[in-house]
ZAMARGU-4260 file (C-alpha; in steps of 0.2 Angstrom, whole numbers, plus 5000, padded with zeros to 4 digits):
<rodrens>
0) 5340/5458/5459 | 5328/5448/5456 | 5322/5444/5436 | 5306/5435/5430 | 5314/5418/5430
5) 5321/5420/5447 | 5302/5426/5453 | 5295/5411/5443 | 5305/5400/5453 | 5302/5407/5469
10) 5285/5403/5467 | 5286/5385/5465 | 5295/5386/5482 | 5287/5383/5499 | 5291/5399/5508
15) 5298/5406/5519 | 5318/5403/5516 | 5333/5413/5514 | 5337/5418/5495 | 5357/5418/5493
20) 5363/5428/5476 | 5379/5419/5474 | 5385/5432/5463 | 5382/5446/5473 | 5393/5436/5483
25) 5408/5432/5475 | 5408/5452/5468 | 5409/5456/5486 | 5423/5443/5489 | 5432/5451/5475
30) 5431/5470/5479 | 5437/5466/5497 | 5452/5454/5491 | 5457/5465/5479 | 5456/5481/5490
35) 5467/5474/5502 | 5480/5466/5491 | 5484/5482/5486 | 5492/5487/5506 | 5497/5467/5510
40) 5483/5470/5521 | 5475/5451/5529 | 5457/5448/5529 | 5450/5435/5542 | 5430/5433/5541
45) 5421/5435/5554 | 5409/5419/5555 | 5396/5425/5567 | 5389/5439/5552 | 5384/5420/5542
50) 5389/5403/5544 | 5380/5396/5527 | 5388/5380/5522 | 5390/5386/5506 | 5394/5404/5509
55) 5407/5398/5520 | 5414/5386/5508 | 5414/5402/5495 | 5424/5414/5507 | 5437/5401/5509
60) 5441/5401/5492 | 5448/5416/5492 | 5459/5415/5503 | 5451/5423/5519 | 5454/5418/5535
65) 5440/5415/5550 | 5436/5427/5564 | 5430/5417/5580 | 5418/5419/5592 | 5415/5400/5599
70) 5424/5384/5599 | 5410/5378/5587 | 5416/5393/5575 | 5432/5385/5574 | 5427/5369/5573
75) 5418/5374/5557 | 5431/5386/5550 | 5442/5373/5550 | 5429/5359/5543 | 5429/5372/5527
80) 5446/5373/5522 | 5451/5390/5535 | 5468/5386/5536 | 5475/5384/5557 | 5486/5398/5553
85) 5471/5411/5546 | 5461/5408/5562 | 5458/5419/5576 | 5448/5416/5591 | 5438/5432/5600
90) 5427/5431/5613 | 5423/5440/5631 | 5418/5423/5636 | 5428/5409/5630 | 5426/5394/5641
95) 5439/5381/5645 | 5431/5368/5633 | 5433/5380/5618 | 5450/5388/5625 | 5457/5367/5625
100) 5448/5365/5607 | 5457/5378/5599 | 5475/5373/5608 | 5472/5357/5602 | 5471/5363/5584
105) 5486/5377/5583 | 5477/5393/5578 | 5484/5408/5572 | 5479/5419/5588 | 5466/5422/5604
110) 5463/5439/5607 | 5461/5439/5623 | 5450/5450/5632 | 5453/5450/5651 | 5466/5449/5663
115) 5462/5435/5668 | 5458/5426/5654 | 5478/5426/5650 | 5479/5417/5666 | 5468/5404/5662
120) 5474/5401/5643 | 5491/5401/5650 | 5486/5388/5664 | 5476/5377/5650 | 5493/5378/5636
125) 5506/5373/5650 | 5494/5359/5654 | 5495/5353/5635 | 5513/5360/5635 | 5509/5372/5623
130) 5513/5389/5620 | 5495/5401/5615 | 5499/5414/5604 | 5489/5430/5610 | 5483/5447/5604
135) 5476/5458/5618 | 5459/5465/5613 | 5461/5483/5620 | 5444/5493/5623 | 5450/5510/5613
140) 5436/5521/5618 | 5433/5528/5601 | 5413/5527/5598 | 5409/5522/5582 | 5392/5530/5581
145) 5381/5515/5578 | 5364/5509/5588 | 5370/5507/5605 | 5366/5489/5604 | 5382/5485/5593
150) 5395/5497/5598 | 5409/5488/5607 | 5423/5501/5610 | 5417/5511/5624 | 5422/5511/5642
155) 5404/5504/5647 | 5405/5490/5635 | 5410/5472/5640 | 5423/5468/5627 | 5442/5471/5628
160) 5452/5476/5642 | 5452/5496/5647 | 5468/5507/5647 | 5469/5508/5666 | 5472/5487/5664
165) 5488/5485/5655 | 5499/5488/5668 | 5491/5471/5674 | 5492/5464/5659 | 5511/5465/5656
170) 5512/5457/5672 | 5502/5441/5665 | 5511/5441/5650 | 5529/5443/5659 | 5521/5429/5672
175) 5515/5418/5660 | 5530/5406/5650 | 5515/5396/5640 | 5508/5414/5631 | 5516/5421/5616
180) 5514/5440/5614 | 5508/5443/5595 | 5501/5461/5596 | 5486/5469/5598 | 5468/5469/5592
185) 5454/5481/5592 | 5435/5480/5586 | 5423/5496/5591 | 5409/5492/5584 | 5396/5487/5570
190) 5389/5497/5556 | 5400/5510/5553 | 5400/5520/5537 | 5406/5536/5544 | 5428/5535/5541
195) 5430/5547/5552 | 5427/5534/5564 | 5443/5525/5557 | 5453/5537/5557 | 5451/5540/5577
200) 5455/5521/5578 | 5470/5522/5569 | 5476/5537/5580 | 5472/5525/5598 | 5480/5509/5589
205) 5498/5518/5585 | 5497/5526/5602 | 5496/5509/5610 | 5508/5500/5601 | 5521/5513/5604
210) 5513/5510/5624 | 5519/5491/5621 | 5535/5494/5611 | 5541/5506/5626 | 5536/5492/5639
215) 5548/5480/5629 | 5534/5470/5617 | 5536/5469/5600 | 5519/5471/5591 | 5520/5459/5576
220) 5499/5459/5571 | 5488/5474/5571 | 5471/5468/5572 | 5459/5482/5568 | 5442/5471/5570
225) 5430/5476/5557 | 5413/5484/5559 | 5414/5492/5539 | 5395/5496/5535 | 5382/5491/5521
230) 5369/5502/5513 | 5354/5494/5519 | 5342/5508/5509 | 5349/5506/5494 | 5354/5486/5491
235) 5352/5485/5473 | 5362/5499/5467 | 5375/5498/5481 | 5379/5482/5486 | 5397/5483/5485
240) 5404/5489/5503 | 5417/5505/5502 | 5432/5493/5505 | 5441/5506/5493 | 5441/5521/5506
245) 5440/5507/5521 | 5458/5500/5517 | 5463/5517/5511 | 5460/5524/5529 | 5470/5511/5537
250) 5485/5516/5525 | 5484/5534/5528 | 5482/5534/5545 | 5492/5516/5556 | 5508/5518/5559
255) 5513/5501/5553 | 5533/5496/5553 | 5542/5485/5546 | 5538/5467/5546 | 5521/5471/5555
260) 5503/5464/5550 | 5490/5472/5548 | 5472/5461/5552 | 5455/5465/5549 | 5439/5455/5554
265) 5425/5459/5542 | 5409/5450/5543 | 5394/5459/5536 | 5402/5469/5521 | 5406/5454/5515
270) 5390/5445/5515 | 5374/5455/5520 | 5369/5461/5502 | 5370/5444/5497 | 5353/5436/5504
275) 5336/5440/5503 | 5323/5432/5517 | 5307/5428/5505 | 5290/5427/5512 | 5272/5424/5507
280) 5258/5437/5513 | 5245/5427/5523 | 5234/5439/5523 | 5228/5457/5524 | 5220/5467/5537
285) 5214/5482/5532 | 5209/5494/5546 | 5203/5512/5547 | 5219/5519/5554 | 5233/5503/5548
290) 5234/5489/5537 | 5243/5477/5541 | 5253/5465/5529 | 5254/5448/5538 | 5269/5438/5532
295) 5273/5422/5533 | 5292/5426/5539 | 5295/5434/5555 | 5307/5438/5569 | 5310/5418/5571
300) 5318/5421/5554 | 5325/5438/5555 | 5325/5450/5571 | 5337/5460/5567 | 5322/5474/5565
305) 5313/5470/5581 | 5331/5467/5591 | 5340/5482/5585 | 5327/5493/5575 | 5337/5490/5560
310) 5331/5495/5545 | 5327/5484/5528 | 5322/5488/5511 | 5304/5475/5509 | 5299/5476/5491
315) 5282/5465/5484 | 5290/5457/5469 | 5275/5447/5464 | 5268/5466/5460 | 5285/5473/5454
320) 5285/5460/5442 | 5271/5464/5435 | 5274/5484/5435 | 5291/5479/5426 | 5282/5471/5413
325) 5269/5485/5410 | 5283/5496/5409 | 5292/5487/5397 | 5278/5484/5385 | 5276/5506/5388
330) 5296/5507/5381 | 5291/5496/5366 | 5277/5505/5361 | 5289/5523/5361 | 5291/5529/5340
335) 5297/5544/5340 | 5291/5558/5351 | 5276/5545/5354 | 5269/5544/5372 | 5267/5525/5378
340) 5251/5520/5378 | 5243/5519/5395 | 5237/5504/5405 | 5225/5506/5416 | 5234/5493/5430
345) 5251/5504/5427 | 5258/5511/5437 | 5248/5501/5451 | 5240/5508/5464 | 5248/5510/5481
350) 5245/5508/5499 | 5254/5510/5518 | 5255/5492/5528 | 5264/5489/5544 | 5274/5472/5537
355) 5275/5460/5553 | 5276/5441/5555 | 5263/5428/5563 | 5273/5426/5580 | 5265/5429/5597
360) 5274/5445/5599 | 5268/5462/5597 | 5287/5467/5593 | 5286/5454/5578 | 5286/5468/5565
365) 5299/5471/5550 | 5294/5490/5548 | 5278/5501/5550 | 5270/5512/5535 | 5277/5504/5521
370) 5273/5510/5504 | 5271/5496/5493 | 5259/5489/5479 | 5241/5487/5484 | 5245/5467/5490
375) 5237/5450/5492 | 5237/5434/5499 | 5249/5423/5491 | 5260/5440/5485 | 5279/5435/5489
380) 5289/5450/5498 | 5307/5451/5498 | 5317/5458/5514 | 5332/5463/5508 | 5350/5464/5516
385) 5344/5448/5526 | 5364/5440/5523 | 5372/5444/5539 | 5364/5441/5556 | 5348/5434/5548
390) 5350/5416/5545 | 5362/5414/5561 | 5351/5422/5573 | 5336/5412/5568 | 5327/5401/5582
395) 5314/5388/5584 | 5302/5401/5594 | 5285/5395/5594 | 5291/5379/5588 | 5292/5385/5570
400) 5302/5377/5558 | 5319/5380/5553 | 5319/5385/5533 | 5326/5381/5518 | 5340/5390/5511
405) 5340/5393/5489 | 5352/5400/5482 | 5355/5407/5465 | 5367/5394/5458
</rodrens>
């Protein structure tokens, strides 16, 4: 990912920031539209995964709409160019204020998640004479399979109203003149590679639209939510999410008739391989059972590892670079059946680090027994797959600065 120039030019940078590879980007935009033109299929984005000016302003331009989790979301979806009619609002916790934002602007669609939350969007629309077009997030109780801290689909989780509920909720929606039934929408989870997983959610979603249509609603939309995975081991030679065999699934398996839509709500396929977090080391401790890499980046800048365990490929690219070039002087100096000529610095030496940050916690740690390049202070280190929940969920702890953002065009 990263070539001599673009190291060069990290070093002329204060660190540590978010490194965004544009390119990477808009490859990923492409597979995913593409992939999904070929069913009719609509992609909304969901915001929370990244909401980079620029990456936003990217997504828009290929005709995505925006997946909403706050009334800010929305405000920014539609700042960038998300057209009224691609937005979708989601949220167990919506509160008026947001609920009266979005009337005000027309979206496409809530997806209401509670009982009585159709009650009080309903309250809110007659008050503005309006009519709220809704989707009911159903809980499905399909586990995805995921860390525990991101699976959304079960019975124990928060989001989305249970099967025992919908009796009450045909109630609110025959109670309710200001709502407008659209269909139904389902999200189970985060980090899901396994479409197996997929396939079970396609078996609950036709089950509970025939459960609808036999209750006398038409189901227009079938939102699916997202949760499609990204190969966080392996960033530079698969950085393209499966959307392939992800949209395939939905095909094979979703009873969809005519005139339906089908939605989907992808966030972190669609940007995580995209941005790198770059960091300095500040120094190295070297102890008799760890050495410890002390970087300059930490869980105020990513905490996806320290809040979820979540794994990420670190990399010393100030040493790679330079194994890179030893190496390619050893292919040049090939004739024939001629061994290159050895270096005594190549291949370098190695060494195990735990790789944490300089905050005041003892949970500030990216990964433990890394193998990397004997480093050193000032070496710059790369955590890769930092595009989707990294920049978002940074904070101000410690009253550390908020960083830059680079990106690659």
């Amino acid at each position: 990912m990263f070539n001599t120039n673009t190291i060069n030019r990290f070093q002329q940078l204060e660190t540590p920031f978010y490194y965004y590879d544009m390119g990477v980007l808009r490859k990923t935009l492409e597979a995913c539209s593409n992939a999904a033109a070929k069913y009719g299929f609509h992609v909304h984005y969901a915001m929370k995964a990244n909401f980079n000016p620029k990456v936003l302003d990217m997504i828009q331009s290929y005709g995505f709409g925006a997946d909403c989790v706050s009334g800010n979301e929305v405000k920014a979806a539609l700042e960038h160019g998300f057209g009224r009619e691609k937005v979708v609002f989601a949220g167990v916790g919506k509160s008026d204020k947001e609920i009266n934002l979005a009337l005000d602007a027309d979206i496409f669609c809530f997806n209401a998640e509670s009982v009585q939350e159709l009650y009080i969007i309903n309250e809110l629309a007659k008050a503005k004479n309006k009519i709220a077009k809704i989707a009911i997030r159903i809980n499905p109780n399909v586990d995805a399979h995921t860390h525990h801290f991101i699976t959304t689909g079960l019975d124990e989780n928060k989001f989305g109203i249970n099967g025992w509920q919908l009796p009450e909720v045909i109630d609110a929606l025959r109670n309710c003149a200001s709502l407008q039934f659209l269909g139904i929408h389902f999200h189970i989870g985060s980090q899901i590679t396994d479409m197996e997983v997929y396939k079970s959610l396609c078996i609950r979603i036709n089950e509970m639209q025939d459960w609808f249509t036999d209750h006398g609603f038409e189901v227009k939309v079938l939102n699916t939510g997202g949760g499609l995975g990204v190969d966080y081991h392996n960033p530079d030679t698969n950085s393209i999410a499966d959307f392939e065999s992800y949209f395939k699934v939905f095909k094979s398996f979703l009873n969809v008739k005519p005139g339906q839509e089908v939605h989907f709500e992808l966030g972190r396929a669609l940007v995580a391989q995209s941005a790198s977090l770059i960091s300095r080391v500040l120094y190295v401790k070297n102890g008799q059972k760890k050495n410890f890499l002390v970087l300059d980046a930490g869980m105020t800048e990513l905490i996806r590892p320290m809040l979820y365990q979540a794994y990420h490929e670190i990399e010393n690219v100030s040493r790679r670079l330079e194994v890179g070039d030893k190496r390619l002087e050893g292919s040049k100096s090939e004739v024939g059946s001629r061994k290159p000529e050895t270096t005594a610095n190549w291949p370098l030496p190695t060494a195990h680090y735990d790789v944490v940050g300089p905050i005041c916690e003892s949970t500030d740690c990216f990964r433990k027994d890394v193998e990397l390049p004997e480093s050193q202070r000032g070496d710059l280190i790369a955590i890769r797959t930092a595009g989707a929940y990294g920049e978002v969920m940074a904070s101000g702890y410690n009253l550390r600065d908020r960083v830059q953002s680079v990106y690659s065009e």
